[in-house]
MMTF fields as JSON, N, C-alpha, C and O atoms, coordinates in Angstrom:
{
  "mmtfVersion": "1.0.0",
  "mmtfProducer": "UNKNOWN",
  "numBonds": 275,
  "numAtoms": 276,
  "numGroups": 69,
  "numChains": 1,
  "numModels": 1,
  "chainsPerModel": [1],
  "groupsPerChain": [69],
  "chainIdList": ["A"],
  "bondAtomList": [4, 2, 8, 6, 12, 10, 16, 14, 20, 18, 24, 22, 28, 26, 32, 30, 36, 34, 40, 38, 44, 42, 48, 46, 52, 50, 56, 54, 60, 58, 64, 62, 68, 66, 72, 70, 76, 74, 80, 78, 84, 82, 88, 86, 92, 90, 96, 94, 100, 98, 104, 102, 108, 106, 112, 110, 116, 114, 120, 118, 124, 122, 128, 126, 132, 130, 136, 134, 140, 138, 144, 142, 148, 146, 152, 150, 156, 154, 160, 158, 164, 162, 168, 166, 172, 170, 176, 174, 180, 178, 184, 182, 188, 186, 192, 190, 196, 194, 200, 198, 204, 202, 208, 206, 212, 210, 216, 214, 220, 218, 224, 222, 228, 226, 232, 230, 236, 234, 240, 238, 244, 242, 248, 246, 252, 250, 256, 254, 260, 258, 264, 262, 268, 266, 272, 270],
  "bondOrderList": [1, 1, 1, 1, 1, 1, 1, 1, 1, 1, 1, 1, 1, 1, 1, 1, 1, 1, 1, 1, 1, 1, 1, 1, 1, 1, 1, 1, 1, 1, 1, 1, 1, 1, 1, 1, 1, 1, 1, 1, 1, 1, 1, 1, 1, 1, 1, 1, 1, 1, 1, 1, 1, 1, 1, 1, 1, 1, 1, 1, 1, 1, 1, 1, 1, 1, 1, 1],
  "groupList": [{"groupName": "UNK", "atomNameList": ["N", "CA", "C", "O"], "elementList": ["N", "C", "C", "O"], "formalChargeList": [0, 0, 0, 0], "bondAtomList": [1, 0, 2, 1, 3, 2], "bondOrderList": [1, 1, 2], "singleLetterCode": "X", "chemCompType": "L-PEPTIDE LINKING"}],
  "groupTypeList": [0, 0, 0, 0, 0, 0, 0, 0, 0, 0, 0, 0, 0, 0, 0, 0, 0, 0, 0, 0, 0, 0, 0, 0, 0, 0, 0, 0, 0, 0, 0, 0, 0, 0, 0, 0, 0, 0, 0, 0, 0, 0, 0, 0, 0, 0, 0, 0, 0, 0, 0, 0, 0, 0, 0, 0, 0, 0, 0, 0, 0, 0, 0, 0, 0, 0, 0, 0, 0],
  "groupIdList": [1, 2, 3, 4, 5, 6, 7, 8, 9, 10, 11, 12, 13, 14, 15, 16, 17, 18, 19, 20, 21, 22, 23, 24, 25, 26, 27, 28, 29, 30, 31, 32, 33, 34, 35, 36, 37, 38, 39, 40, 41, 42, 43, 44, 45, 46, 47, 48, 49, 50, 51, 52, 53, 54, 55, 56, 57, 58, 59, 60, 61, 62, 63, 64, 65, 66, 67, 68, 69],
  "secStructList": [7, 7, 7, 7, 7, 7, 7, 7, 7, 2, 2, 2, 2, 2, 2, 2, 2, 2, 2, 2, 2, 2, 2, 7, 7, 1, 7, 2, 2, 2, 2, 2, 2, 2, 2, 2, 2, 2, 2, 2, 6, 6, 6, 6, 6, 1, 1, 6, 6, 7, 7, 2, 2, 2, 2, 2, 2, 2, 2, 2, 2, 2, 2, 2, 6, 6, 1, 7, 7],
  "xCoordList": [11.417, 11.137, 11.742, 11.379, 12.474, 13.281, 12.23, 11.398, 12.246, 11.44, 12.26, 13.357, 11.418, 12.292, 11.793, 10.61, 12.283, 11.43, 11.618, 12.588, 10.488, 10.615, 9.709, 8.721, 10.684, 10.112, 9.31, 9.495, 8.087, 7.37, 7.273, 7.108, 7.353, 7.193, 6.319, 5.86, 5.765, 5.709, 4.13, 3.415, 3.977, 2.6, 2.487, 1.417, 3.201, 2.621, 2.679, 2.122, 2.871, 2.392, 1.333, 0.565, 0.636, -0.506, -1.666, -2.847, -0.986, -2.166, -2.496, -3.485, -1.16, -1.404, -2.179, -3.275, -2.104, -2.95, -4.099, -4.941, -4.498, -5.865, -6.538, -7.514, -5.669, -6.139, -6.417, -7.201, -5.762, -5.671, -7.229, -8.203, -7.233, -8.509, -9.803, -10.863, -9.404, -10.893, -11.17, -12.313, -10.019, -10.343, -10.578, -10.651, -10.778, -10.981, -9.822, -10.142, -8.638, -7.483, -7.331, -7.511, -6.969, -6.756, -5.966, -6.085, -4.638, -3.298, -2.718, -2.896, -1.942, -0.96, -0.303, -0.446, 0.408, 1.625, 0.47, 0.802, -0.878, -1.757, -1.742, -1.412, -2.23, -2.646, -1.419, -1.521, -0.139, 0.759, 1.171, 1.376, 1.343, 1.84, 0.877, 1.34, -0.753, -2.06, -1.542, -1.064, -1.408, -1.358, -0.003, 0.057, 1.265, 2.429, 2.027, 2.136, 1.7, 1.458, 0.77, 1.335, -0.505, -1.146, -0.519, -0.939, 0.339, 0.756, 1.772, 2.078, 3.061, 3.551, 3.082, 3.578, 1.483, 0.806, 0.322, -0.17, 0.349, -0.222, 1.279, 0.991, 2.109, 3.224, 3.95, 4.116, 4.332, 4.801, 3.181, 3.218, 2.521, 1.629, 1.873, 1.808, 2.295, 2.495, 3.985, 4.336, 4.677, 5.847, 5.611, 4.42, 6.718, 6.368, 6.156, 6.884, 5.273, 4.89, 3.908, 3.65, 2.997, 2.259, 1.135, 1.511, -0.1, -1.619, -2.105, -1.603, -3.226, -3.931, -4.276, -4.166, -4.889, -5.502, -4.748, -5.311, -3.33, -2.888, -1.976, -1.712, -1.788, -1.299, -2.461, -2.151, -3.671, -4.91, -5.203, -6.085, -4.772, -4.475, -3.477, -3.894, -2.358, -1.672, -1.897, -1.561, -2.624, -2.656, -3.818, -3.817, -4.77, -5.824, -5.273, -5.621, -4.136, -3.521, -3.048, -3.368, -2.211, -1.148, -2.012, -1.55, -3.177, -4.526, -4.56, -4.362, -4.871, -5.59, -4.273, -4.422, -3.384, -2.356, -1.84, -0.683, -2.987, -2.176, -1.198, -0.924, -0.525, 0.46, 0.233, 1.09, -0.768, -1.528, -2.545, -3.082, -2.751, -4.657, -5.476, -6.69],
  "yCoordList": [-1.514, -1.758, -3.098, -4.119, -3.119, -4.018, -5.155, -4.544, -6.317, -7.165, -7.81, -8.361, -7.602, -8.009, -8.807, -8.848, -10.058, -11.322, -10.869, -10.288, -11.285, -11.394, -13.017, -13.559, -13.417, -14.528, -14.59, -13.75, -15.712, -15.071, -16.422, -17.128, -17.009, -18.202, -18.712, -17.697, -19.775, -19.937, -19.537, -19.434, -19.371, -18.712, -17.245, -17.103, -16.54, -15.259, -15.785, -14.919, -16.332, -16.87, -17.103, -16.278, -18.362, -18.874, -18.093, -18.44, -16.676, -15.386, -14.298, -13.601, -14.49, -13.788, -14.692, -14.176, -15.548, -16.739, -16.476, -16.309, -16.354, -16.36, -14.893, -14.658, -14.117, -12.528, -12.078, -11.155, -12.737, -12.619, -13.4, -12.822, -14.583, -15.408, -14.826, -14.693, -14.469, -13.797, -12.219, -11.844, -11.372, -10.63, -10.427, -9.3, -11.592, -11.979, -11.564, -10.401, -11.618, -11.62, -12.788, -13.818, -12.67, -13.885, -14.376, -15.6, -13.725, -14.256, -13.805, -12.673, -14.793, -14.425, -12.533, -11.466, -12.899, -11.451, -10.451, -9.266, -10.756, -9.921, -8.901, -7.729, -9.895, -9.085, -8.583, -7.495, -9.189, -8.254, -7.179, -6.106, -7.495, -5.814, -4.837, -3.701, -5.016, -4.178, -3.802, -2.67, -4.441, -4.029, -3.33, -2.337, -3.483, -2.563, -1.27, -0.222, -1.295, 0.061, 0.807, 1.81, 0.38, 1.1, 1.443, 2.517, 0.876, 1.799, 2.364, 3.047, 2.435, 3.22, 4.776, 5.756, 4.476, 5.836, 6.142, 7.26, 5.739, 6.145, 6.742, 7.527, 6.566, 6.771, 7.93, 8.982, 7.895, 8.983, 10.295, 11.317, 9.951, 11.22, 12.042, 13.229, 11.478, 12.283, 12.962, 13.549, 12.71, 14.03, 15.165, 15.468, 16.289, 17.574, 17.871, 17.339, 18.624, 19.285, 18.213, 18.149, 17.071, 15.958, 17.02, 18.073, 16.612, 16.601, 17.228, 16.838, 18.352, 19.104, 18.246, 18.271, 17.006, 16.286, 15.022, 14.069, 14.99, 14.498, 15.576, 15.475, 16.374, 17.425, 17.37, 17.522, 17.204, 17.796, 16.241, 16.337, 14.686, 13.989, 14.0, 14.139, 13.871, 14.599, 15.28, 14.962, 16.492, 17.561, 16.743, 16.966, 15.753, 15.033, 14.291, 14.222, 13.727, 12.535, 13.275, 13.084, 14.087, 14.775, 15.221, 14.915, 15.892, 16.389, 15.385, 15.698, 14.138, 12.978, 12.488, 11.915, 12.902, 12.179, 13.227, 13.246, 14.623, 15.553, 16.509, 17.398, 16.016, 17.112, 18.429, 19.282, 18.724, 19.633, 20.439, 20.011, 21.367, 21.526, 22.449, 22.604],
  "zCoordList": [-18.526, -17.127, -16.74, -17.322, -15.967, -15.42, -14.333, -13.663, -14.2, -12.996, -12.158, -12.255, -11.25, -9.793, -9.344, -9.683, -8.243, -8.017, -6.375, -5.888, -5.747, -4.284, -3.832, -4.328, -2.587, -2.395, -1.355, -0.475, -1.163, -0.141, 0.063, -0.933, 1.315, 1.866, 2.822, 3.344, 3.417, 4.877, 4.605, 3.609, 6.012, 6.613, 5.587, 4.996, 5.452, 4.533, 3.365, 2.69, 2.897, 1.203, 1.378, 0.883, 2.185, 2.231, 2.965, 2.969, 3.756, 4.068, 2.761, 2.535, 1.988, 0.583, -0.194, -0.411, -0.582, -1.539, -1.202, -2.084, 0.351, 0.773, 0.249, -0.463, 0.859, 0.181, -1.066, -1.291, -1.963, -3.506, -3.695, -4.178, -3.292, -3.558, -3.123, -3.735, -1.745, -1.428, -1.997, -2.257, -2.152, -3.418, -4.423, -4.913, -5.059, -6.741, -7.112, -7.358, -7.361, -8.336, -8.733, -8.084, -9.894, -10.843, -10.375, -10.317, -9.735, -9.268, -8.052, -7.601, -7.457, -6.108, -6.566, -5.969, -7.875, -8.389, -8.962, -8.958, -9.469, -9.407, -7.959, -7.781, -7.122, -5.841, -5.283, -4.717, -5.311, -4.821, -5.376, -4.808, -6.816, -7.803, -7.438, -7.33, -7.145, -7.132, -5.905, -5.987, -4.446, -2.73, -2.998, -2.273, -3.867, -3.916, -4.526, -3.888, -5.386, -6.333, -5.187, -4.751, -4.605, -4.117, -2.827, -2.395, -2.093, -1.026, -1.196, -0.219, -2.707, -3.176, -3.044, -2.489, -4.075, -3.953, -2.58, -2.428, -2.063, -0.715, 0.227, 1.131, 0.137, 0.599, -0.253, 0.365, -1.372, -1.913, -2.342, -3.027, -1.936, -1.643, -1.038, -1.361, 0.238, 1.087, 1.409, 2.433, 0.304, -0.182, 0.138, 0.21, 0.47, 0.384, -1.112, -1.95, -1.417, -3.068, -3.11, -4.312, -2.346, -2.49, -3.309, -3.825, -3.324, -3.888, -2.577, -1.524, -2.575, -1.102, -0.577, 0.649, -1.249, 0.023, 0.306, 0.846, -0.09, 0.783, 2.079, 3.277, 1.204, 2.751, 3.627, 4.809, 3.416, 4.357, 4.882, 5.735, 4.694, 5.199, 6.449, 7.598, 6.186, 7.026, 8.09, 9.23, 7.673, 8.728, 9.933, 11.144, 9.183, 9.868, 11.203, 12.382, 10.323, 11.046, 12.761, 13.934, 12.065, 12.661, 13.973, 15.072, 13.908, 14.346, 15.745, 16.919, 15.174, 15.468, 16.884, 17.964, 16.372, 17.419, 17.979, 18.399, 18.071, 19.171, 19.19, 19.996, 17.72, 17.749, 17.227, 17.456, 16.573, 16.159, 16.904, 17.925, 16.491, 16.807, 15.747, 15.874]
}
């Protein structure tokens, strides 16, 4: 597995520092690898061939904004 560096500066470093802290992570790259992974999965869920309930997410959403019924 290859690592990749991203830089985070400014005002969003110090809103991530805060987030990591008030979430209990040990670390800044803690809380970001944990908030990446997880909206990875949250994003490739919703693939076609995804998991039912993320299709049945979806269909919620989709619902929710009308384009459905």
């Amino acid at each position: 597995m290859s690592a990749h560096k991203v830089k985070i500066e400014g005002e969003l470093l110090e809103q991530v520092k805060q987030c990591a802290q008030k979430a209990g992570y040990a670390s800044v790259e803690e809380f970001v690898l944990h908030t990446l992974e997880k909206e990875a999965k949250r994003l490739l869920g919703a693939e076609p061939g995804g998991s039912a309930d993320s299709k049945e997410l979806v269909k919620k959403r989709l619902q929710g904004l009308g384009y459905i019924e």
